[in-house]
C-alpha positions in Angstrom: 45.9 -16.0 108.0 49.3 -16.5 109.2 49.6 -20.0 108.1 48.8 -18.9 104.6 51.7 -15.9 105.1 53.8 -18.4 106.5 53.3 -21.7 103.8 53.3 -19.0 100.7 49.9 -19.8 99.8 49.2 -16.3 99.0 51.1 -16.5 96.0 47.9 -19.0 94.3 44.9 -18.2 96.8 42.4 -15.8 95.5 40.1 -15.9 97.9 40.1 -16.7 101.7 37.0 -17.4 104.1 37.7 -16.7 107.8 36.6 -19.6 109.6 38.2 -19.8 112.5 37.7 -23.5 112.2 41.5 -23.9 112.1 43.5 -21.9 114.3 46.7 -24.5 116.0 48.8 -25.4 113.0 51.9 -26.5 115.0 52.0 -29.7 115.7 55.2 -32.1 117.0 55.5 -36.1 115.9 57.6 -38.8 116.4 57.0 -42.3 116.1 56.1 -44.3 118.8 59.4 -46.3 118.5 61.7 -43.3 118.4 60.1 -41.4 121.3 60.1 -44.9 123.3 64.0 -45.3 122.7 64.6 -41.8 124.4 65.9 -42.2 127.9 62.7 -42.1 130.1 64.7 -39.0 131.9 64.7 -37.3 128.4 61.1 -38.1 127.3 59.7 -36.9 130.7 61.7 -33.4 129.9 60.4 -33.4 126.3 56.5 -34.2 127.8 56.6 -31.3 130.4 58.3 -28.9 127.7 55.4 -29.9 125.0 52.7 -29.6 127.3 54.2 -25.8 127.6 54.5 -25.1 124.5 50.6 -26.4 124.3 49.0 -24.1 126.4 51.6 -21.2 124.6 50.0 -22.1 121.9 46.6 -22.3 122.8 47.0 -18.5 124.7 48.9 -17.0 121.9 46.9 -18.6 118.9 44.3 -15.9 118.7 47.4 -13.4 118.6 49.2 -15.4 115.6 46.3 -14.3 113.3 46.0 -11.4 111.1 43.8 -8.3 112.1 
């Protein structure tokens, strides 16, 4: 629900059915080369700090929603 609170979609969407099919909707990307052309330091400090935000995201996901 918060993802259609959050993109504005309530604005054309009637109707909603509560799946719960798809709950993570925050994502990171970067293309290969980019991410390879940070300093391995700097890419080892982005890894550990996206692997945190992960499992923040996977406890607080469930939380994110609308009652």
């Amino acid at each position: 629900m918060s993802t259609l609170k959050d993109t504005g979609a309530y604005e054309y969407t009637k109707k909603v059915a509560n799946t719960n099919h798809f709950i993570a909707t925050r994502w990171l990307f970067m293309a290969e080369d980019v991410y390879q052309s940070i300093p391995e330091k700097w890419r080892n400090i982005l890894d550990e700090c996206c692997v945190e935000a992960g499992k923040w995201e996977q406890e607080n996901a469930e939380n994110d929603e609308a009652p």
